[in-house]
N, C-alpha and C positions, 0 to 999 in steps of 0.2 A: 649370761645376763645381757639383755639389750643397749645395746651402746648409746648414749643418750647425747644429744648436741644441743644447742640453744637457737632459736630462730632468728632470725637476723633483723625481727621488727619488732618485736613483745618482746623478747632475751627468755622465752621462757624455756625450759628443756622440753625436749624432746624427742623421741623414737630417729636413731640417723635414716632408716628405711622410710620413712613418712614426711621427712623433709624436701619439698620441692624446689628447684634451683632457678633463679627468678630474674634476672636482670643483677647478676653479681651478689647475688645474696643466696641463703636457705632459709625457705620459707616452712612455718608450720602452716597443717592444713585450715586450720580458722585464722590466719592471718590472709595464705592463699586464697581464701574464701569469700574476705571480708574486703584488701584491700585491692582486689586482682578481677581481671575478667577477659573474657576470650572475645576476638573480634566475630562478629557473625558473619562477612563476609571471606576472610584468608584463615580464617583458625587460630591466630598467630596471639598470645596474651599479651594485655598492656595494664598498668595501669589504672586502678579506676578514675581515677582526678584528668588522666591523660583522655579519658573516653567523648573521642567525636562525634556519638552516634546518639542515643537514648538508652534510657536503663531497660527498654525491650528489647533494643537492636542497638549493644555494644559494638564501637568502631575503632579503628585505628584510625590514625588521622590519614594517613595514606590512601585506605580506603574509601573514607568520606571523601578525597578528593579527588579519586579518581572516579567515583561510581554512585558518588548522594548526594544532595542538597536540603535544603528546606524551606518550604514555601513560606514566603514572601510574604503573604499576610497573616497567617495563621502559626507559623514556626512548625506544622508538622515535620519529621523527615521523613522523606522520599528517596527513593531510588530513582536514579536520572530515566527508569523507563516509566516510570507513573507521574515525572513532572508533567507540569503543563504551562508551556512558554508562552507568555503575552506581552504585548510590546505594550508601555506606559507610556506618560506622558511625554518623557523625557528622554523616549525611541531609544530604551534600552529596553531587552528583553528578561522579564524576571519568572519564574518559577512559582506554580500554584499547584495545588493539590486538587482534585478533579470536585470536589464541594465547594470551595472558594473560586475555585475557576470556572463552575456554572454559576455561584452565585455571583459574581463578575460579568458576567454574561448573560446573564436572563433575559433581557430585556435589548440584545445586542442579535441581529439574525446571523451576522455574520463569523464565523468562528473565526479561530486561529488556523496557521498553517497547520500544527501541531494536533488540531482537534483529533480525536476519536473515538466517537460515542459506540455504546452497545450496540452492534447489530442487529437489525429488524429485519428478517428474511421471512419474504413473501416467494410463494409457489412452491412445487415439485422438488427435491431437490434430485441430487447432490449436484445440477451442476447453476451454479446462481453467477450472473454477469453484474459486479457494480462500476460503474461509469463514473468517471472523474471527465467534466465540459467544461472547458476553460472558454470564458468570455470575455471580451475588454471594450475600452473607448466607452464606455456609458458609467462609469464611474464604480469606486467601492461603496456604496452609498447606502445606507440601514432601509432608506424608502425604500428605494428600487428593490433590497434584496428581499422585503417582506413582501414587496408587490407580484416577486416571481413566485415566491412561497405557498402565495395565498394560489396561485394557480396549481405548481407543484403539489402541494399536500393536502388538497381540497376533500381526497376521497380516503385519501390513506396519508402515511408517514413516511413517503420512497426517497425524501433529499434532503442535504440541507447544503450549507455554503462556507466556504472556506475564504479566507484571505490565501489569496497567492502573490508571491511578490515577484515572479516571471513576467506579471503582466502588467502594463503601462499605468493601466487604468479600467481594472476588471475584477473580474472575483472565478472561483469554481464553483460548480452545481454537481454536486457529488452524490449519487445514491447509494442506498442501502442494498444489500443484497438481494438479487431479483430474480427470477426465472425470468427466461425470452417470453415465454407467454405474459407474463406479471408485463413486462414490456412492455408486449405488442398489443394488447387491449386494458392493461386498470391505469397507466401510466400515464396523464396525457403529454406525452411530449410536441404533439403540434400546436395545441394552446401554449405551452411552456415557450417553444422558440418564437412563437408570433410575439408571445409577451416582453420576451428579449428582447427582440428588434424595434418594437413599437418604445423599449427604456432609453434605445438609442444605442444596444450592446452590437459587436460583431465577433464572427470565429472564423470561418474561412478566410474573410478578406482582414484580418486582423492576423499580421505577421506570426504573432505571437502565442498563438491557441492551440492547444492539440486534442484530442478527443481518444479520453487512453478508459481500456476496461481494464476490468481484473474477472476475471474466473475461477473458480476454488477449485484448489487442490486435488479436493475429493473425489471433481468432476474425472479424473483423470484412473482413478482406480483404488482398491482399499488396500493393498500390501505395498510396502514400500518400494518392488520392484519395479510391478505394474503399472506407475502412476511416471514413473522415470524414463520407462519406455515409450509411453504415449505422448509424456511431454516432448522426448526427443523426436518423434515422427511431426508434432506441429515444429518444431525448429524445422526439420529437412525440409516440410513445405511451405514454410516462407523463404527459403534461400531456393529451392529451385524454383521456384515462381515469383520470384521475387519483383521481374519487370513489372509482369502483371498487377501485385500487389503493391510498388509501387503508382501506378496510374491508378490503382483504386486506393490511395490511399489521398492522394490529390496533393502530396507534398513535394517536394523537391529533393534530388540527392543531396543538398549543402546540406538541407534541414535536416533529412534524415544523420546525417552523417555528425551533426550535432546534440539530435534529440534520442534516436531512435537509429542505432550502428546494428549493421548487420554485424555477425559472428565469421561470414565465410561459410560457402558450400565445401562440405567433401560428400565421400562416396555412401557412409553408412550415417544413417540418425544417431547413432550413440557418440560417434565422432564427435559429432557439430556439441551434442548435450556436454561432453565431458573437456569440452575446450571451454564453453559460457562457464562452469563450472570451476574448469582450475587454468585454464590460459588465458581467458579475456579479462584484461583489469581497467576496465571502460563502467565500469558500475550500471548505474541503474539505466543511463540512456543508452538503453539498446531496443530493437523490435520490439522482440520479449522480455523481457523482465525476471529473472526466476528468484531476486534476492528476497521478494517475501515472502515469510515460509507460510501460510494460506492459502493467497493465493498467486496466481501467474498472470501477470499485468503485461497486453499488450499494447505497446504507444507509436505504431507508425504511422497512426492516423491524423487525417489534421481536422482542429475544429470546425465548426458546423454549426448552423440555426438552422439548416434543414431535417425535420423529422424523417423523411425518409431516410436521408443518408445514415440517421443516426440508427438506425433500425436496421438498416442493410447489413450495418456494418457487424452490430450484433447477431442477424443471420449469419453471415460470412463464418463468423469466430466459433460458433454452433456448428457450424456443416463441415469446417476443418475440426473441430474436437469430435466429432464424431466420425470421421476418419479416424483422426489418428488413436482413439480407441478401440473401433473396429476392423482395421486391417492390418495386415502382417506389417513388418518392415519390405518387405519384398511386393506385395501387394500395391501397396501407398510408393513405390519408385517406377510403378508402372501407370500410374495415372498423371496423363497430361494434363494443362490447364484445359481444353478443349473437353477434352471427358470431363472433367471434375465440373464446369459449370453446365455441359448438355446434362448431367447425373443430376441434378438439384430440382428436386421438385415443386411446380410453379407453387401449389394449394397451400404448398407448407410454409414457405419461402421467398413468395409475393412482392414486399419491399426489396429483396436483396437481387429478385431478378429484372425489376424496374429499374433498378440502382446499375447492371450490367450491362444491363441496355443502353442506358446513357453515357455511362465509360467508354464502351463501345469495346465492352470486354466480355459480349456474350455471342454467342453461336449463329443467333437469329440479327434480323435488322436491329439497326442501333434505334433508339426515339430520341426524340428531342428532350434535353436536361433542362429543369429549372433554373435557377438563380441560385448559387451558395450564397447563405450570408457570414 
């Protein structure tokens, strides 16, 4: 005969095999059922009166406070990756759900730090450049920021604008995923900077600007090996050319050494990759970037309202990813800077060998350089 117990919440009998043991108690299965529930993020049961979370997504309290909130005007819960932070009146920052937080926004050009709309990738891929231009001294200003808009996204949807709080008194012009082509002719970026300048903004001569891309992942290879190997051969080529890329980058070593830390040369690329990896605890301001997993954000540049430089610079980051996906590791330690810019062809390349000229980092006579603003 089945030995029979009493549950420790209804007192009813029941099967001792079918009683579950609960926070000092044995539970029968419709009391476990009814008063009990499993966290959805640690597995761990609590409670149902104790539950932090929603009767979708039961919490422990622990876990809501380590990893959820709920927005601020709506009470959705969210998970701390889907909030969406906006400062209020009262320049505290509260948490919205991405429908209250556009509909907060509609009518606002300028986002949050925090923004991050769906991707709109124009051109060819797999390998697409989005640009993050920091501008300042012309204000955060809703006019100004639709006045660039209206230039920016006249023919398509390539930008929009961020609150950055790095800058004095400026905002970011951030694109959407692009091909160099999408770039170099649907984008107008020299109406874009004249519009800047004439709002009163600057990025070169504004201490505080930097002009960082990102490049996807993809660009780099489809197995998770091949993409590791190429991203380490562009590391090796920014620390051996590093002077060079310095003077084309037109920042300073303090700056660099604040914004944008080299890693250190050694002998092999996989070296340099597996030190950013597991030795360098310097976060995100480094040259390269590898901490988001998309894509690979290069920031040693400094801003700019000149279209060419901003175009060069995007050739530059093209011509080294195409190294370092087409040549060996032994290949790519035999190319000087002198080769690697004589190798760049002009038809293709144009902006970026105008740009070398004027550094006075190509092979041929130098020209004379514009004005950064």
């Amino acid at each position: 005969m089945r030995e029979q117990r009493t549950c420790g919440l209804c007192d009813e009998p029941c099967p001792a095999e079918e009683l579950h043991s609960f926070d000092g108690l044995e539970l029968c299965p419709h009391c476990l059922d009814e008063r009990t529930l499993t966290c959805e993020h640690c597995g761990e049961r609590i409670w149902s009166e104790d539950n932090a979370g929603s009767s979708d997504t039961p919490l422990c309290q622990s876990c809501f406070d380590d990893h959820y909130t709920h927005c601020c005007r709506c009470g959705t819960l969210l998970h701390e990756s889907s909030a969406y932070y906006a400062e209020d009146d009262d320049y505290d920052e509260y948490p919205y759900c991405v429908a209250c937080y556009q509909e907060r926004y509609k009518d606002n050009p300028i986002h949050d730090y925090y923004y991050k709309p769906e991707p709109i990738f124009c051109g060819e891929g797999p390998r697409f450049f989005g640009v993050e231009l920091e501008i300042d001294g012309g204000g955060e200003v809703k006019g100004n920021a639709r006045s660039l808009m209206e230039v920016a996204n006249r023919d398509a949807e390539f930008f929009y604008i961020k609150h950055d709080g790095s800058l004095n008194d400026g905002m970011e012009l951030v694109t959407h995923p692009l091909s160099l082509d999408c770039h170099l002719h649907k984008v107008p970026w020299a109406e874009l900077c004249q519009r800047a300048v004439s709002l009163g903004y600057l990025s070169h001569r504004a201490t505080t600007c930097g002009l960082h891309v990102h490049v996807s992942r993809k660009a780099f290879g489809a197995s998770e090996r091949t993409p590791d190997e190429a991203i380490a051969r562009v590391l090796y080529f920014f620390e051996k050319h590093w002077e060079e890329l310095l003077k084309f980058s037109r920042r300073t070593p303090r700056q660099l050494e604040r914004w944008a830390a080299r890693y250190g040369y050694k002998e092999q690329p996989m070296e340099i990759l597996d030190f950013a990896k597991k030795g360098y605890h310097g976060g995100r301001y480094t040259c390269v970037n590898l901490q988001n997993a998309a894509t690979v954000e290069f920031r040693m540049f400094r801003g700019t309202l000149k279209a060419n430089t901003i175009l060069a610079t995007l050739e530059l980051l093209d011509r080294i990813c195409d190294l370092a996906v087409c040549l060996t590791d032994e290949e790519l330690k035999t190319v000087p800077w002198t080769s690697f810019v004589a190798g760049i062809p002009t038809e293709r390349f144009p902006e970026l060998v105008q740009y070398l000229k004027e550094r006075r980092l190509y092979v041929n006579e130098p020209v004379e350089a514009g004005v950064e603003d």
